[in-house]
Residue, then its C-alpha position, 0 to 999 in steps of 0.5 A: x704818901x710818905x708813909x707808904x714810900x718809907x713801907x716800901x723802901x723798909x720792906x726792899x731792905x728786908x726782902x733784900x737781906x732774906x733774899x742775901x742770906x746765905x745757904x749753910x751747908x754743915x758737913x757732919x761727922x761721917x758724911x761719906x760724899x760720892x756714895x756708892x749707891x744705886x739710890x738715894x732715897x728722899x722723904x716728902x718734906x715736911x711743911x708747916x703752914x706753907x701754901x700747897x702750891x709753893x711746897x709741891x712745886x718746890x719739891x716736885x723741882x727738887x727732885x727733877x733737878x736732882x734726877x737731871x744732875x744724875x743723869x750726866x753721872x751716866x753708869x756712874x750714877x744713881x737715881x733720887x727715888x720718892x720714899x712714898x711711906x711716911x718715915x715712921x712706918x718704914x723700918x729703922x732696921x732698913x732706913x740705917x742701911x740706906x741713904x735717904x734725905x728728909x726736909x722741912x719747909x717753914x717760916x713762910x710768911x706772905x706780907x701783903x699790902x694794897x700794892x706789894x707784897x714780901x714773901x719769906x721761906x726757909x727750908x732744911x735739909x738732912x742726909x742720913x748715911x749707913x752708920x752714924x745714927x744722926x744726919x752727917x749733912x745739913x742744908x739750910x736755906x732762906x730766901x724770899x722776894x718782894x714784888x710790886x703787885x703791878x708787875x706780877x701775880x702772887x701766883x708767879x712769885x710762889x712759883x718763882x719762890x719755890x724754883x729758886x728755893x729747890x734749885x739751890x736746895x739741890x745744888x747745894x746737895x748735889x755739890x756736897x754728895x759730888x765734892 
């Protein structure tokens, strides 16, 4: 019994330092915020070993969020378009001449026991902008969250995961493009 009170207090703290690590925002060389542009183009992120369901709907929410925020902008905005090609099929003569975000979801660990389980994610984020040929934004974010299995569903938690994650991913975007 006290072995399983010292598992959950431990796997509280480490759910609670994931779930408090800060996102970074890195503003690189040549990064040019309000883009006077009619588009930004976004790539499918790229997930590694990440749950289907958690990676769709993360970045599904990723780009409603983003669309809804440039939906206030009115004329002033512009729109946050899904590049349906993979990246290396679209011509380098035409991704330099455009914005475009590409994105990585990993690090995803679900560690379940008979009652709880701690879910960790990292995801990351980069902007490439007409001239500079590296990215001049980068985004990285972890986060997770620990649940009792009497409260909720694994399932509940992925989703839940997967806004919280896309919710700050665009947040974090959206205030850097707008700053």
């Amino acid at each position: 019994m006290a072995r399983i009170f010292i598992g959950l207090c431990l796997a509280a703290l480490l759910s609670a330092c994931v779930a408090g690590s800060p996102l970074v925002v890195e503003r690189k060389t040549g990064f040019a915020a309000r883009p006077d542009v009619d588009a930004v183009f976004v790539v499918p992120f790229r997930t590694v070993m990440v749950p289907t369901a958690v990676a769709d709907a993360l970045f599904d929410t990723f780009i409603d969020e983003l669309n809804r925020r440039a939906e206030a902008l009115g004329e002033d905005g512009f729109e946050f378009v899904i590049l349906k090609e993979e990246l290396g099929r679209i011509d380098p003569g035409w991704l330099a001449a455009h914005h475009y975000v590409t994105g990585e979801v990993f690090g995803y660990l679900e560690d379940s026991g008979a009652r709880s389980t701690d879910i960790r994610i990292k995801a990351r984020l980069e902007l490439r902008q007409p001239g500079p040929a590296e990215p001049t934004l980068m985004i990285e974010y972890p986060d997770g969250l620990f649940f009792e299995h009497e409260r909720a569903t694994l399932a509940e938690k992925r989703a839940e995961l997967a806004q919280r994650v896309a919710t700050a991913l665009a947040a974090a975007l959206w205030g850097a493009l707008m700053d």
